[in-house]
SEMI-285285 format. One record per residue (C-alpha): x, y, z. Coordinates in steps of 0.2 Angstrom, whole numbers, plus 5000, padded with zeros to 4 digits. Example, Ala and Ser with C-alpha at 12.3 -4.5 7.8 and 13.67 -1.06 7.14 Angstrom:
2
506249785039 506849955036 
***
This chain:
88
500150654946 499850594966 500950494973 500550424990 502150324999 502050205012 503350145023 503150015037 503949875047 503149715045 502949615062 504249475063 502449355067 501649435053 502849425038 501849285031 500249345035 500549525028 501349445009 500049315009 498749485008 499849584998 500049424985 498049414984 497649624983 498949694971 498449674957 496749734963 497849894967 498649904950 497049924940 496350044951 498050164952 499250224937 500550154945 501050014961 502749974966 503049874983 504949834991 505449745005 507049735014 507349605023 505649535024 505549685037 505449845030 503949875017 503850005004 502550064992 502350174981 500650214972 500250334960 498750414951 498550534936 497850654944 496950714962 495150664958 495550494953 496650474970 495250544979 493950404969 494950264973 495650284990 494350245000 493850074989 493749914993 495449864990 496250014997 495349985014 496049795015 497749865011 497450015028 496949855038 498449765033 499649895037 498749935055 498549765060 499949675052 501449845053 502049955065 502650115062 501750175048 501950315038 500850355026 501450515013 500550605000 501350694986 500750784973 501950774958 
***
């Protein structure tokens, strides 16, 4: 299984903005990954976990459309983003 984990800090003029997009792309997300977890702390600090069965399938879905709307929301909407993949 891949596991790629996100962590980024929302900006404080972008909260509504970033959960708008994440409300309208998740479940997009869910049906293209084995697995999709977001958390928030504080309407500040973001989270998200997504997993795939297996390397080929990350590598299918990861430049997809919804994927690409979720990159644009973290570079436009976050800073310090860090994006990590792990293979499990």
């Amino acid at each position: 299984m891949d596991t790629v984990l996100i962590k980024a800090k929302i900006k404080n003029s972008k909260q509504t903005e970033f959960f708008q997009t994440m409300e309208s792309i998740k479940e997009l997300l869910r049906n293209k990954c084995s697995g999709f977890k977001m958390n928030t702390k504080n309407n500040k600090n973001v989270s998200i976990r997504i997993s795939f069965d297996d390397t080929n399938k990350l590598e299918r879905n990861i430049n997809g459309a919804e994927f690409n709307i979720l990159k644009g929301a973290l570079t436009s909407l976050c800073t310090d983003v860090e994006i990590i993949q792990n293979e499990i």
